[in-house]
LOKETI-80272 format. One record per residue: residue number from 0; chain; z, y, x of N, C-alpha, C, CB in turn. Coordinates in Angstrom, 2 decimals. Glycine has a CB too. Example, Ala and Ser with C-alpha at 12.3 -4.5 7.8 and 13.67 -1.06 7.14 Angstrom:
2
<0,"A",<7.80,-5.69,13.19>,<7.80,-4.50,12.30>,<7.80,-3.30,13.20>,<9.05,-4.47,11.31>>;
<1,"A",<7.08,-2.25,12.85>,<7.14,-1.06,13.67>,<7.87,0.03,12.90>,<5.72,-0.60,14.08>>;
REM end
This chain:
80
<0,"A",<0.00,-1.16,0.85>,<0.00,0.00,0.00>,<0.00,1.24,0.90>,<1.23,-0.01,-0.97>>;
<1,"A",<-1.24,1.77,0.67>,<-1.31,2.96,1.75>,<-0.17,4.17,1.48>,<-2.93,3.70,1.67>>;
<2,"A",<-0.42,4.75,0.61>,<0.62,5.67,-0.12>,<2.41,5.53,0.37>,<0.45,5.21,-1.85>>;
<3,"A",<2.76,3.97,0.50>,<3.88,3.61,1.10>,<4.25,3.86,3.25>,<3.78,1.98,0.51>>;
<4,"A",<3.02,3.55,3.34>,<2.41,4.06,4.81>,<2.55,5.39,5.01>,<0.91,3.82,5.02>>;
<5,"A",<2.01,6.47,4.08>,<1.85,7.70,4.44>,<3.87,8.48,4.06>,<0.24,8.35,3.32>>;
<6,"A",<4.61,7.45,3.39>,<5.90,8.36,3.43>,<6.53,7.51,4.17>,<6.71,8.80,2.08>>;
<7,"A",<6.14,6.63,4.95>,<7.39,6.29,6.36>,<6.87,7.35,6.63>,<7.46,4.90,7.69>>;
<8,"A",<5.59,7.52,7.42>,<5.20,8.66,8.05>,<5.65,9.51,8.34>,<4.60,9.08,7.77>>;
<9,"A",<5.30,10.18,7.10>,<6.63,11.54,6.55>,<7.68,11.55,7.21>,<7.35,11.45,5.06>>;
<10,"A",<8.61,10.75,7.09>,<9.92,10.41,6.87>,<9.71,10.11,8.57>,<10.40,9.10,5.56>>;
<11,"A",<9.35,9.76,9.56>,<9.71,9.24,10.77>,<9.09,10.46,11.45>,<9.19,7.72,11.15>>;
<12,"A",<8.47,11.58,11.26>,<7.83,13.23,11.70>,<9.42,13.87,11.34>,<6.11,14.10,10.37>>;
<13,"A",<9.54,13.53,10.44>,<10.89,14.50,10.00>,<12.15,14.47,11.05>,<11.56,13.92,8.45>>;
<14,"A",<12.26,12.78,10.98>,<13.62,12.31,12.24>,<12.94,12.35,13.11>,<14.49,10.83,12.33>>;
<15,"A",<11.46,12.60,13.44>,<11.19,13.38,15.23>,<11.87,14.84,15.28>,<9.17,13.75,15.68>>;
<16,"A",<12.28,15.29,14.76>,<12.58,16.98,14.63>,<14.08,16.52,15.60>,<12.87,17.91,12.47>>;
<17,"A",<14.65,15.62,15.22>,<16.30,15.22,15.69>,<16.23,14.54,16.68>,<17.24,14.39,14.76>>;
<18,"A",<15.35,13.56,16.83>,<15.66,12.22,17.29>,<13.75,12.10,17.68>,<16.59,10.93,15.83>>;
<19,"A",<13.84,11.52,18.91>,<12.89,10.90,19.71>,<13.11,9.42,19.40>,<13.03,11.28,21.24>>;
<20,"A",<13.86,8.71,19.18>,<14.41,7.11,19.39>,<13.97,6.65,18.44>,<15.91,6.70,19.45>>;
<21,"A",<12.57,6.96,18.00>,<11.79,6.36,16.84>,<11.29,4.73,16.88>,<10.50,7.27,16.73>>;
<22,"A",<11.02,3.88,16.07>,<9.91,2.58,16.48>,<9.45,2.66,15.28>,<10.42,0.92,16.96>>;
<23,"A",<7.86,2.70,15.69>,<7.33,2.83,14.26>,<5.95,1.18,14.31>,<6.41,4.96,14.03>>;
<24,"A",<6.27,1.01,13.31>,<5.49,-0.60,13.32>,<4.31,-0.88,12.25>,<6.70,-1.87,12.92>>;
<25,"A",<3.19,-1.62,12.22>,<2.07,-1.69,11.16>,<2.12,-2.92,10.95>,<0.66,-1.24,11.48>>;
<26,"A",<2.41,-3.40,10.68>,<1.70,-4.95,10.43>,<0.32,-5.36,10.20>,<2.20,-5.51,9.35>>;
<27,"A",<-0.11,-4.22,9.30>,<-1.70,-4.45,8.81>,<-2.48,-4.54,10.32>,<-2.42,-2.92,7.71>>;
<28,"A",<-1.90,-3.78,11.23>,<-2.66,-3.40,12.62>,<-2.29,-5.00,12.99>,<-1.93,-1.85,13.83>>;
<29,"A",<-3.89,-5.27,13.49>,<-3.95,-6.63,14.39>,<-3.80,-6.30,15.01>,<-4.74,-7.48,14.68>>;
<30,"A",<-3.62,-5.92,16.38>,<-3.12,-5.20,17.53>,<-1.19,-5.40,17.75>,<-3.65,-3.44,17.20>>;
<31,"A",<-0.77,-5.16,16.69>,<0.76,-4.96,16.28>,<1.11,-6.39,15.96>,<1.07,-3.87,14.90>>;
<32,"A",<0.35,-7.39,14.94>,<0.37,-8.46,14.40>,<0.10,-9.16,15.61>,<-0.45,-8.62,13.27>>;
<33,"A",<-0.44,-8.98,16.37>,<-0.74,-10.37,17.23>,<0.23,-10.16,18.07>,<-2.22,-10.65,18.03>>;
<34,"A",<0.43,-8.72,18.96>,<1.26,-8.79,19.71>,<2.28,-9.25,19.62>,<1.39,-8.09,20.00>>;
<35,"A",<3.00,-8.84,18.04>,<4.43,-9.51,17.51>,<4.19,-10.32,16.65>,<5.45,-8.67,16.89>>;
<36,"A",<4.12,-11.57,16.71>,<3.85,-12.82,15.92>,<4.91,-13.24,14.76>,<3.78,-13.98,16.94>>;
<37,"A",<6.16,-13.24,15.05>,<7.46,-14.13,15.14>,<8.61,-12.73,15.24>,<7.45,-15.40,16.80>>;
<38,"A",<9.59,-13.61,13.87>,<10.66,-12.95,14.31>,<11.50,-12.29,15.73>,<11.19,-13.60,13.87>>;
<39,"A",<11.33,-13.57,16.88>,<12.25,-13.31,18.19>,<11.14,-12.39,18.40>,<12.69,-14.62,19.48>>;
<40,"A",<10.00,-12.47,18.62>,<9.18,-11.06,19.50>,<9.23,-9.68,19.15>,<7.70,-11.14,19.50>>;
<41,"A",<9.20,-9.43,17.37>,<9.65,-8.29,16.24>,<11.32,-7.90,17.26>,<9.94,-9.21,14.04>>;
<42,"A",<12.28,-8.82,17.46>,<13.41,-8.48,18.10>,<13.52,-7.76,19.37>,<13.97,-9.47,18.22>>;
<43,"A",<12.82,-8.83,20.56>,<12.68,-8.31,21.98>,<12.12,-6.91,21.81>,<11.70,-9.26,22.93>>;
<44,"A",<10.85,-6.61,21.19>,<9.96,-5.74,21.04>,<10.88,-4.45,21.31>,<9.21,-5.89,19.68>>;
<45,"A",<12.12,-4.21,19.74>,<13.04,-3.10,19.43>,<13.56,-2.90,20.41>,<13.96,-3.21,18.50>>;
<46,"A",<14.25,-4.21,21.10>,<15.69,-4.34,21.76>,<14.41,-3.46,23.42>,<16.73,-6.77,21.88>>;
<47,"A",<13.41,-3.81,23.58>,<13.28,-3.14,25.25>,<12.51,-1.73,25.25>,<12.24,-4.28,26.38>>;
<48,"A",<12.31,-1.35,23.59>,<11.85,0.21,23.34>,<12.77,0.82,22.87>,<10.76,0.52,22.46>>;
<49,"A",<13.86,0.46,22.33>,<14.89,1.37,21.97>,<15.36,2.04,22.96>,<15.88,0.83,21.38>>;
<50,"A",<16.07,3.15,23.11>,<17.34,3.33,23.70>,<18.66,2.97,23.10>,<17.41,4.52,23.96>>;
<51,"A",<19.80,3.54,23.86>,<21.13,2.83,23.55>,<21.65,3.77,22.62>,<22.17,2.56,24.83>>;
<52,"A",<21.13,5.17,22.22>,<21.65,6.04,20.72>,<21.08,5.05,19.73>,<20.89,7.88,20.39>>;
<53,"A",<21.43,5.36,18.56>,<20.91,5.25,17.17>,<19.39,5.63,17.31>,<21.73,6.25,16.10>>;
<54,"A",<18.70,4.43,16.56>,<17.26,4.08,16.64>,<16.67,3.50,15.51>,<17.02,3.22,17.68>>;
<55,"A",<15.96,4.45,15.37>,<15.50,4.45,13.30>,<14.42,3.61,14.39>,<14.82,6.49,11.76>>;
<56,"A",<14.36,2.22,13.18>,<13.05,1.48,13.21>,<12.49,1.24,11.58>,<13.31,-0.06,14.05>>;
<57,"A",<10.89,2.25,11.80>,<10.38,1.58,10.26>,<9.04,0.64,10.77>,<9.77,3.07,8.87>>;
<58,"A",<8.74,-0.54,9.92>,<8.21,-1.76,9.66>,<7.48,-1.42,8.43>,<9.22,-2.91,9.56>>;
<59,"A",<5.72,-1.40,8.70>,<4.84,-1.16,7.27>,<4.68,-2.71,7.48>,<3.18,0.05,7.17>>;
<60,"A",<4.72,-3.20,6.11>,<3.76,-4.90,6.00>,<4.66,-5.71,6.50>,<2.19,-5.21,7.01>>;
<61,"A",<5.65,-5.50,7.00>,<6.87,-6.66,7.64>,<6.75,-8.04,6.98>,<8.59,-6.16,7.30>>;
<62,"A",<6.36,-8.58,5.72>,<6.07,-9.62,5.35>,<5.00,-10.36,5.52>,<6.22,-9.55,4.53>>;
<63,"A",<4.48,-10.05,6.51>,<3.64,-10.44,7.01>,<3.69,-11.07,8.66>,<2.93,-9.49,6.73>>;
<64,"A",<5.09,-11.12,9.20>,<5.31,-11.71,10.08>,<6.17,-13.25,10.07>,<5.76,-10.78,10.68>>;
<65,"A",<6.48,-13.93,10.15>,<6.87,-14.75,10.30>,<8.49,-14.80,10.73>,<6.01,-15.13,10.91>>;
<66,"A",<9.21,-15.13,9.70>,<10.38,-14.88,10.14>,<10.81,-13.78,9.80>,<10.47,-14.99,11.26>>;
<67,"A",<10.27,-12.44,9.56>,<10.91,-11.29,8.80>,<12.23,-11.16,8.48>,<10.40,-11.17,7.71>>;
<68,"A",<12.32,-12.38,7.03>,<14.05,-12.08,6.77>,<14.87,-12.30,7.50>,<14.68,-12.66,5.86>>;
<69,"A",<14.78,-13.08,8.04>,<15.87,-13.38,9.48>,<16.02,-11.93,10.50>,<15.01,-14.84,10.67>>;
<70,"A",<14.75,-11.97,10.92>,<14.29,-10.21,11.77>,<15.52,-9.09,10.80>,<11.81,-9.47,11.22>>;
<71,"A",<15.15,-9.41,10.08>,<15.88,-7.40,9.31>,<17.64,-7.79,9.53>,<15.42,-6.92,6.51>>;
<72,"A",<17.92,-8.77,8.67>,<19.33,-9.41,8.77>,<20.05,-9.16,10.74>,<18.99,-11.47,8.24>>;
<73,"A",<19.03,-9.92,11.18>,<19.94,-9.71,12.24>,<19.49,-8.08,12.80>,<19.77,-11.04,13.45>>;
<74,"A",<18.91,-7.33,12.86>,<18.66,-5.82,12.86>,<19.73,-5.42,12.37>,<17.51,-5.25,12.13>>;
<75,"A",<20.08,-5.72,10.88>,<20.95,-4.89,9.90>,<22.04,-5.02,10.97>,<21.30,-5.51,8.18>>;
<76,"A",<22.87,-6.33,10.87>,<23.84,-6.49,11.44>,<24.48,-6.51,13.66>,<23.85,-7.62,10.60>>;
<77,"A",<23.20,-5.74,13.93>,<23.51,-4.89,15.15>,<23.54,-3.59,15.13>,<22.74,-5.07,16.08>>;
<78,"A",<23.02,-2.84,13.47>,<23.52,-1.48,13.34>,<22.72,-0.85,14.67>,<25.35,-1.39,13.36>>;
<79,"A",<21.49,-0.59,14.45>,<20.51,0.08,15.71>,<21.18,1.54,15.87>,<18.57,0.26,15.25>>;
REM end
């Protein structure tokens, strides 16, 4: 859903105004999809682009990876 695409967008321009410690993700992008296949790679991926502040990560199409629910759950519960 493009329309859903264009207000992460929004919304991740806005927390650039504060915050640099963005990860912004496509799924639709083969490029993004191949690179991150699998939940553990969606993980490593965050964990070696983040920094150690608070780190907004948005995910377009996330159901489309493999492993997803597991991915967000353990995200949620390290509180980026």
């Amino acid at each position: 859903m493009k329309s859903l695409l264009f207000i992460l967008k929004q919304i991740s321009e806005e927390i650039k105004e504060r915050s640099d410690n963005i990860i912004f993700l496509d799924f639709e992008d083969t490029a993004v999809s191949n690179a991150i296949p699998d939940e553990m790679s969606l993980l490593n991926y965050i964990d070696s682009h983040r920094r150690e502040s608070l780190c907004y990560v948005f995910l377009d199409e996330l159901q489309r990876l493999e492993g997803w629910a597991g991915a967000c759950w353990t995200l949620r519960m390290e509180e980026l």
